[in-house]
NULUMFI-49991 format. One record per residue (C-alpha): residue in one letter; chain; x, y, z; residue number from 1. Coordinates in steps of 0.1 Angstrom, whole numbers. Layout:
<pts>
<pt r="a" c="A" x="X" y="Y" z="Z" k="NUM"/>
...
</pts>
This chain:
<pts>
<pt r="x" c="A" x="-65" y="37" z="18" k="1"/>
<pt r="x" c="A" x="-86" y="42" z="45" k="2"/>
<pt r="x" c="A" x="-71" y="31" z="76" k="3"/>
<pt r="x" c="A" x="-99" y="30" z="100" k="4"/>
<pt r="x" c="A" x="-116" y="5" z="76" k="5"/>
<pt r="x" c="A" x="-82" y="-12" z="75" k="6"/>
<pt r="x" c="A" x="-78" y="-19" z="110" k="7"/>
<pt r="x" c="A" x="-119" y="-24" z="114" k="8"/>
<pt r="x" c="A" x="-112" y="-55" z="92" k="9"/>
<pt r="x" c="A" x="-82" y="-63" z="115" k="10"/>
<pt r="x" c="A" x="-103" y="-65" z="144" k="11"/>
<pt r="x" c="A" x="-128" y="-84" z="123" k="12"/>
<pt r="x" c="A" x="-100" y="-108" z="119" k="13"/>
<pt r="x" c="A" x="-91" y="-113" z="153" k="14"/>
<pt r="x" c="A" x="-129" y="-116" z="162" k="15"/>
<pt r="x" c="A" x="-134" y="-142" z="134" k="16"/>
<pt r="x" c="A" x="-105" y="-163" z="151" k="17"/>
<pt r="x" c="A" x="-127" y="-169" z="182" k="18"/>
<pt r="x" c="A" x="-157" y="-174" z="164" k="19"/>
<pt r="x" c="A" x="-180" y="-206" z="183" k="20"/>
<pt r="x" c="A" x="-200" y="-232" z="161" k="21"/>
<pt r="x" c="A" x="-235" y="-214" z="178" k="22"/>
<pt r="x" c="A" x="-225" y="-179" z="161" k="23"/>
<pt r="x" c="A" x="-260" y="-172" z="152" k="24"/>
<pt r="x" c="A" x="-269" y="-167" z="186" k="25"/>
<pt r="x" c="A" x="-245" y="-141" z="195" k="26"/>
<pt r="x" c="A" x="-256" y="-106" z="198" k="27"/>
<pt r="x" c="A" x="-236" y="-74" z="189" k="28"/>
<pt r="x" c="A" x="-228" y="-67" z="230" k="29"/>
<pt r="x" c="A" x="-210" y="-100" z="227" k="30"/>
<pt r="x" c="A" x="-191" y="-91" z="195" k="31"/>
<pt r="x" c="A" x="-177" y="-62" z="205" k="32"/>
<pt r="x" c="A" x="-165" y="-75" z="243" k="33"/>
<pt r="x" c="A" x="-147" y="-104" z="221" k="34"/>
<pt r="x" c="A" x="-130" y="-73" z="201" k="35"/>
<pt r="x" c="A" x="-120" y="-55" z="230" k="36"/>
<pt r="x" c="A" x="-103" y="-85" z="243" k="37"/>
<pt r="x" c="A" x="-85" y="-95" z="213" k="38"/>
<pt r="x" c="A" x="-72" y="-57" z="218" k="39"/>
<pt r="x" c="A" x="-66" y="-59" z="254" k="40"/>
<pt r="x" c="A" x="-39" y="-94" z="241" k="41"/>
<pt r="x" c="A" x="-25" y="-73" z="215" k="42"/>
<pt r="x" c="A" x="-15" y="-43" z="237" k="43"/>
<pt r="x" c="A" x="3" y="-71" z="264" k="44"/>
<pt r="x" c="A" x="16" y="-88" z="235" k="45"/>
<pt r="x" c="A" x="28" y="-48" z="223" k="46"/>
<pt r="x" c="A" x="46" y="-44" z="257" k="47"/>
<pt r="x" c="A" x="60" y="-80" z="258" k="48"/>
<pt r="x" c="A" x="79" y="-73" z="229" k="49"/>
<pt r="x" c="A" x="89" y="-37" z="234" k="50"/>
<pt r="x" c="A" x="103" y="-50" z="271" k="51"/>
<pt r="x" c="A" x="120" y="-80" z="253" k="52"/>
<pt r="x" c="A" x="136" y="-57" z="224" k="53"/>
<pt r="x" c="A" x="152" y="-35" z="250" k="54"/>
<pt r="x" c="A" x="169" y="-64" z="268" k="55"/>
<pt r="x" c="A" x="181" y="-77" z="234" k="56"/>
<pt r="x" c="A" x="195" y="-46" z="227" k="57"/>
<pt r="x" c="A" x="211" y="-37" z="262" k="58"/>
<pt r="x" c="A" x="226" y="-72" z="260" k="59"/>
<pt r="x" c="A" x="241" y="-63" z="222" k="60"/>
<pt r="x" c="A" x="256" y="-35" z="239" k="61"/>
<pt r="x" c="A" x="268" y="-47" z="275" k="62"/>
<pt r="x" c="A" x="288" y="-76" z="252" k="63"/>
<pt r="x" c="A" x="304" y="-46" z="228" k="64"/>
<pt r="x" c="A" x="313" y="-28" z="258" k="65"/>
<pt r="x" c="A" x="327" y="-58" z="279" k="66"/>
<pt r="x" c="A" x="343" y="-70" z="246" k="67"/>
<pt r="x" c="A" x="364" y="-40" z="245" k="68"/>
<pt r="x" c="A" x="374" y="-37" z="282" k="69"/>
<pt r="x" c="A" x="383" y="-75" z="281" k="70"/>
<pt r="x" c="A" x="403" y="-70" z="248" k="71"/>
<pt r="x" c="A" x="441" y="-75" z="250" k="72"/>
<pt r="x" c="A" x="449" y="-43" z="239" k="73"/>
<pt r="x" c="A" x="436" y="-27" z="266" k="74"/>
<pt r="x" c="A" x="439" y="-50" z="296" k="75"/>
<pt r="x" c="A" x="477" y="-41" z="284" k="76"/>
<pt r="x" c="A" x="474" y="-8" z="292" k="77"/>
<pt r="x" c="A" x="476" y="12" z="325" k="78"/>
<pt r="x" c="A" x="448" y="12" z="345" k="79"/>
<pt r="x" c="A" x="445" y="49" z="347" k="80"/>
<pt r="x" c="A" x="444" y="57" z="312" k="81"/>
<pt r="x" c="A" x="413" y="51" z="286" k="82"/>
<pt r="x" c="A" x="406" y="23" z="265" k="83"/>
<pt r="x" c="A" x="407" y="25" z="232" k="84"/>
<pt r="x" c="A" x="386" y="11" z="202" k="85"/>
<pt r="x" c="A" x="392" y="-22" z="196" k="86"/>
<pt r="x" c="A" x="387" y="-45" z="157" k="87"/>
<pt r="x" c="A" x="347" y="-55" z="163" k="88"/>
<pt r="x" c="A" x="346" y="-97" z="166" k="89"/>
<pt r="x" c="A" x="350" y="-120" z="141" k="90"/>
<pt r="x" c="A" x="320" y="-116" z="109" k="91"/>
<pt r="x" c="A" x="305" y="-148" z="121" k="92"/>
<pt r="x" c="A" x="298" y="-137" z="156" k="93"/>
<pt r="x" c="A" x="289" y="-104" z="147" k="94"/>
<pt r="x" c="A" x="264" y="-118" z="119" k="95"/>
<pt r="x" c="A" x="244" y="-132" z="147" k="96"/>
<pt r="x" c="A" x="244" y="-99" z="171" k="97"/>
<pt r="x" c="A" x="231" y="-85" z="140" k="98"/>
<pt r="x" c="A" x="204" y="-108" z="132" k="99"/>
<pt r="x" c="A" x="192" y="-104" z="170" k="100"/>
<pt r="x" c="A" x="192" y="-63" z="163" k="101"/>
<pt r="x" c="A" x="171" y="-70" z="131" k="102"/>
<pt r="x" c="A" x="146" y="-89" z="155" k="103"/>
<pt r="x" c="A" x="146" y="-66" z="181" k="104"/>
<pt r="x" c="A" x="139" y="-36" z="155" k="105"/>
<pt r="x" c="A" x="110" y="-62" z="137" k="106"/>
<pt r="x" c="A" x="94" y="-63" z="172" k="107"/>
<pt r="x" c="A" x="95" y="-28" z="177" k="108"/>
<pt r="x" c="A" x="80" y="-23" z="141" k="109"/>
<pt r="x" c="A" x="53" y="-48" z="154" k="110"/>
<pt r="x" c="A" x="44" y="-30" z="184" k="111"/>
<pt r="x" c="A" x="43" y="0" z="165" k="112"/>
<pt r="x" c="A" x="18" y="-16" z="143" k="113"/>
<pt r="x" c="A" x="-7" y="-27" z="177" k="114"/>
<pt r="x" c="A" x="-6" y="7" z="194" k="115"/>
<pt r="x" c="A" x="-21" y="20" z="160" k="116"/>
<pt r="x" c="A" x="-44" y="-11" z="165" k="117"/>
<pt r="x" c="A" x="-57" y="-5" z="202" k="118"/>
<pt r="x" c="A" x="-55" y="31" z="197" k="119"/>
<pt r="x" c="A" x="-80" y="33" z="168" k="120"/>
<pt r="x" c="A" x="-104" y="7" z="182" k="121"/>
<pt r="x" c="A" x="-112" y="32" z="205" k="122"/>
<pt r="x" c="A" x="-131" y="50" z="179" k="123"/>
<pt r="x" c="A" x="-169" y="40" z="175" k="124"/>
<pt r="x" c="A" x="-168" y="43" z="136" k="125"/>
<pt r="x" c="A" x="-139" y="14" z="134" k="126"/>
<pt r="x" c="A" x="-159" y="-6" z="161" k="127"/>
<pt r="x" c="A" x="-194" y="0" z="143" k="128"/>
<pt r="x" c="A" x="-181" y="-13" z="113" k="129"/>
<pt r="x" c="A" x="-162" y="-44" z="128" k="130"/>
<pt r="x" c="A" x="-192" y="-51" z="141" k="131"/>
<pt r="x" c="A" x="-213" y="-50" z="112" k="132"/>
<pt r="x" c="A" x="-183" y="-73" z="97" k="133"/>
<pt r="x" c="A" x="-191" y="-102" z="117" k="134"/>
<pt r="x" c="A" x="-227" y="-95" z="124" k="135"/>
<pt r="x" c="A" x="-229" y="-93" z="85" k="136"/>
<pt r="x" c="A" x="-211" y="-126" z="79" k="137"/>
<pt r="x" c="A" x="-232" y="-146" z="109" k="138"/>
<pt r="x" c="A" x="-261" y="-135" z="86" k="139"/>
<pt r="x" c="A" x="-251" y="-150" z="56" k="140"/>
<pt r="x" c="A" x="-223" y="-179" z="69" k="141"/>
<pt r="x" c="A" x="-235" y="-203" z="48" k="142"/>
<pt r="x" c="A" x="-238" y="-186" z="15" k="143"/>
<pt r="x" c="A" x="-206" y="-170" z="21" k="144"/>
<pt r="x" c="A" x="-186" y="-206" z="26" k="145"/>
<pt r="x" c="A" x="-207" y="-221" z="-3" k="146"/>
<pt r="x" c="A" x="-187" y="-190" z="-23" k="147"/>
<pt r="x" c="A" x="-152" y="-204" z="-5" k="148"/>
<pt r="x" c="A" x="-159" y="-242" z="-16" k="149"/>
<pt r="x" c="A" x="-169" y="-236" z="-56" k="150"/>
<pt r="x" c="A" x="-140" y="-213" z="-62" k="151"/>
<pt r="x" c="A" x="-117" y="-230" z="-45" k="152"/>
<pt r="x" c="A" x="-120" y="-261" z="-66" k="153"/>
<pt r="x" c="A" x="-139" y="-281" z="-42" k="154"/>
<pt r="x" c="A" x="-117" y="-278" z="-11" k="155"/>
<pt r="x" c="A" x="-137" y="-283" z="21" k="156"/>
<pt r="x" c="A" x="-138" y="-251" z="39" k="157"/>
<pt r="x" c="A" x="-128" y="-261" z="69" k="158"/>
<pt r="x" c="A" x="-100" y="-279" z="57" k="159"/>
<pt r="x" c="A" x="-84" y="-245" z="40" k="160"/>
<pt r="x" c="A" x="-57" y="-227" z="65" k="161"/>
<pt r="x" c="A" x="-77" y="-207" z="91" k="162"/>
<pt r="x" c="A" x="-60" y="-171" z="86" k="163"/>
<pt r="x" c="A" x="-68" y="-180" z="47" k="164"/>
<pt r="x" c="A" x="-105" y="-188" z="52" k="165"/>
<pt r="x" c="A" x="-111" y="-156" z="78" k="166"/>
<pt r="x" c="A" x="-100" y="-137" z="54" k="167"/>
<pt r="x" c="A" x="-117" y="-150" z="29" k="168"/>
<pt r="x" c="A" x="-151" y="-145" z="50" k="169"/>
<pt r="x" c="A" x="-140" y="-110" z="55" k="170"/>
<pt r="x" c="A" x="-138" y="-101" z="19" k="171"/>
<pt r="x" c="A" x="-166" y="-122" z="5" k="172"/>
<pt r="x" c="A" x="-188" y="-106" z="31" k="173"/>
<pt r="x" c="A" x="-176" y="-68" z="13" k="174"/>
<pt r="x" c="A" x="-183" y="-80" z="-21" k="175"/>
<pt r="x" c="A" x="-215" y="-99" z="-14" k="176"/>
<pt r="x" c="A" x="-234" y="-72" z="12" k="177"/>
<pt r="x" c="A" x="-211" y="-40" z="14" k="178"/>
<pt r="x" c="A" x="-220" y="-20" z="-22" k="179"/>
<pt r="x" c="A" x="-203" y="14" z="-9" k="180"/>
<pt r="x" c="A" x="-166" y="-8" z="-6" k="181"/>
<pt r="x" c="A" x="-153" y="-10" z="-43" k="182"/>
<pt r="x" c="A" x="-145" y="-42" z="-51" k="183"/>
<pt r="x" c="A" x="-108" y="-34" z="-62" k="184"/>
<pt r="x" c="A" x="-102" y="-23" z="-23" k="185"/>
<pt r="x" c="A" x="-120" y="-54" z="-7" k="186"/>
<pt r="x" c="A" x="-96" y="-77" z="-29" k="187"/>
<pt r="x" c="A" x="-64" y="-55" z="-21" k="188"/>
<pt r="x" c="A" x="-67" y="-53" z="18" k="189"/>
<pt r="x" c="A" x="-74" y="-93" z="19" k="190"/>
<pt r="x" c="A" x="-41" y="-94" z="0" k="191"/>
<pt r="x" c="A" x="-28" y="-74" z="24" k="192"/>
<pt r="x" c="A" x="-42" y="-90" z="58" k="193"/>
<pt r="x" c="A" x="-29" y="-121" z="40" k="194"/>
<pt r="x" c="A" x="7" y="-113" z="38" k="195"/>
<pt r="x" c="A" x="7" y="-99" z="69" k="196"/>
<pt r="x" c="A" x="-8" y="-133" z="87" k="197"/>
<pt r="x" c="A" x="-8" y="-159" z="65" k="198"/>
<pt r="x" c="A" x="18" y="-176" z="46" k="199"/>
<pt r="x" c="A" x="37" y="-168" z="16" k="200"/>
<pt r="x" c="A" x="15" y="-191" z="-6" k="201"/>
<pt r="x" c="A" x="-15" y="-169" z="10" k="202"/>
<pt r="x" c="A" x="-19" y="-139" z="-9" k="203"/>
<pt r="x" c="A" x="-18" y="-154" z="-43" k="204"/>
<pt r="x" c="A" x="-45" y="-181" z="-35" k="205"/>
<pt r="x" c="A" x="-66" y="-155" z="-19" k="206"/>
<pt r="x" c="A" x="-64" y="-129" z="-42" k="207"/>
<pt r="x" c="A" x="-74" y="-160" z="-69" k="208"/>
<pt r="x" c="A" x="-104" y="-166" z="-53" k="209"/>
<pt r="x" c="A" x="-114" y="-134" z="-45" k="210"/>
<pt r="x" c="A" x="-116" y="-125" z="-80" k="211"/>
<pt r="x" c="A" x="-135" y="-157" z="-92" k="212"/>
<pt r="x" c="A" x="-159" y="-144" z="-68" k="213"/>
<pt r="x" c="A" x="-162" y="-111" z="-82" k="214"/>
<pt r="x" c="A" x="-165" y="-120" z="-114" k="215"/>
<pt r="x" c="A" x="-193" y="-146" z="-112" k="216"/>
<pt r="x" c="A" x="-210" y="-116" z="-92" k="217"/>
<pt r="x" c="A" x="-204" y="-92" z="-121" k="218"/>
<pt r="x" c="A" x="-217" y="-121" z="-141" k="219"/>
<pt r="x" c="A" x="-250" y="-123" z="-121" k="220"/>
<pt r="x" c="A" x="-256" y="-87" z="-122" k="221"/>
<pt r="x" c="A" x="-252" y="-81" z="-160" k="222"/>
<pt r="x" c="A" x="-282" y="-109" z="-166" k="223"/>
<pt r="x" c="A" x="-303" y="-93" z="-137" k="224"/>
</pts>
């Protein structure tokens, strides 16, 4: 896997969910400030979520802590002398302090994920080729969607969840105009963007389509 191509088609996302009904008159300058935006929100969003994550987890711990002070067995005991470990809370209260942990530790995960993000849209190769992502799919909008509506059995493409139908572009727009990508790695990173923005009926439908494209192109090229 090649990961700058993976987060070029990240930022190719992002950029695609801002995308105007006058695309065809936006130049590359204006492409690339729109990606450095959507980077600039998902490095805020990063440190919202790492700050939030360490209060969850000092909280967790301030309520263990004040738990075992406050615990008989201790406020029983002289003042001068240590406290000692106490039976954790009931399961059903400690269930919840747990599930908090898991989504403190998912956020961390998360901002993990958009440091990767921001840090390798700094390079000009990722940014070059997000560019020529969009730029490629402003080009060629229409035949692209037209490829959306006939293999998704006549759904209007507008209708179709927006994640779903970015993606979509994104892909379409690799096996239609980008000969170096193989196909087989176009159709597994849209399954992957999918799962990790869409929802769990996303991946399946896209990956569906995707190959109904690719097909019908294969088709095309054996009679040509």
């Amino acid at each position: 896997m090649d990961t700058r191509r993976t987060v070029a088609r990240e930022l190719a996302l992002l950029t695609f969910s801002q995308l105007s009904k006058n695309i065809e008159k936006w130049e590359n300058k204006d492409i690339v400030e729109i990606i450095e935006r959507s980077v600039e929100t998902l490095t805020k969003e990063a440190e919202h979520n790492l700050q939030s994550s360490v209060r969850e987890l000092g909280a967790i711990r301030d309520y263990i802590q004040n738990y075992e002070i406050d615990h008989t067995d201790n406020l029983e005991r002289p003042m001068d002398v240590s406290i000692i470990p106490v039976a954790v809370p009931m399961t059903s209260d400690m269930i919840g302090r747990i599930d908090t942990l898991l989504d403190a530790a998912e956020k961390i995960y998360s901002a993990m994920d958009i440091v990767q993000i921001s840090a390798m849209s700094e390079r000009e190769d990722v940014k070059k080729y997000s560019v020529k992502l969009v730029r490629t799919f402003i080009e060629n909008k229409e035949h692209i969607d037209a490829q959306i509506k006939e293999h998704s059995k006549g759904w209007d493409v507008d209708r179709l969840l927006k994640v779903d139908r970015d993606v979509l572009r994104i892909s379409i727009t690799e096996l239609l105009y980008f000969e170096d990508i193989p196909a087989s790695v176009s159709i597994d990173e849209a399954v992957e963007l999918s799962k990790k923005y869409g929802t769990d009926e996303s991946s399946s439908f896209i990956n569906g389509i995707l190959r109904q494209v690719y097909e019908a192109r294969k088709r095309i090229a054996s009679r040509g």
